[in-house]
C-alpha positions in Angstrom: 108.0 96.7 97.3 105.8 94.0 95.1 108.5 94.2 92.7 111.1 93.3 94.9 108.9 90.3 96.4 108.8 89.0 93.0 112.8 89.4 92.5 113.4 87.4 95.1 111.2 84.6 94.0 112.4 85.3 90.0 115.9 84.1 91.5 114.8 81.4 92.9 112.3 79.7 90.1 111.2 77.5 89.8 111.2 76.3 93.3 108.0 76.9 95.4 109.2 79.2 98.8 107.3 79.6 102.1 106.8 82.5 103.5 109.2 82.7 106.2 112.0 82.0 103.3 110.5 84.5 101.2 110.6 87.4 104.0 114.3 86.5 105.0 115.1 86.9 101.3 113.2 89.9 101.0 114.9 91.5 104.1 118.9 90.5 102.7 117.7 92.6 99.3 117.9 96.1 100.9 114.2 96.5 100.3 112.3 99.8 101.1 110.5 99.0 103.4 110.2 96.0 106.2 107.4 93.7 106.4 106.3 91.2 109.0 105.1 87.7 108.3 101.4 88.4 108.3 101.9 91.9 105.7 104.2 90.2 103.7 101.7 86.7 103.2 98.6 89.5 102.4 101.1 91.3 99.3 101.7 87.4 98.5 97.8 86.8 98.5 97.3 89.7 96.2 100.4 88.8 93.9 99.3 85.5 93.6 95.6 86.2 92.8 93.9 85.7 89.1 93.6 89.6 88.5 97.0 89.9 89.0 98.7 86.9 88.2 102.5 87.5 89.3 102.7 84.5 91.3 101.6 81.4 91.5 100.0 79.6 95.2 100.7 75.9 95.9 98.6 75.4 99.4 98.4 77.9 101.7 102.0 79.1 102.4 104.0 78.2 99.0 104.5 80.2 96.4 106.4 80.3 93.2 107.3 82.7 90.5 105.2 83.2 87.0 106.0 86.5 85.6 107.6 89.4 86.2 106.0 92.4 87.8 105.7 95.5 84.9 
């Protein structure tokens, strides 16, 4: 599921996505398993934070590709 989040913002680097975009991406991808807004902005949280370091966090709600998920 993480990997797939980070797919869909891979493809569309280096811009920095919302949420919202991010989820209807995620969705058109065939992904295993559906997420709402609030689930989906929690795995961004996570991805984004320095332990992991997957994806980068401009404000609150933006967020853009750094590396891909191993």
């Amino acid at each position: 599921m993480r990997a797939k989040i980070i797919q869909v913002l891979q493809a569309k680097a280096p811009q920095q996505l919302s949420v919202g975009f991010i989820q209807g991406h995620y969705e058109a991808s065939n992904p295993p398993r559906l997420l709402d807004e609030k689930q989906l902005r929690d795995i961004m949280i996570e991805l984004s934070s320095p332990l992991t370091g997957f994806v980068g966090r401009k404000e609150s709600d933006r967020f853009y590709f750094l590396r891909p998920f191993q």
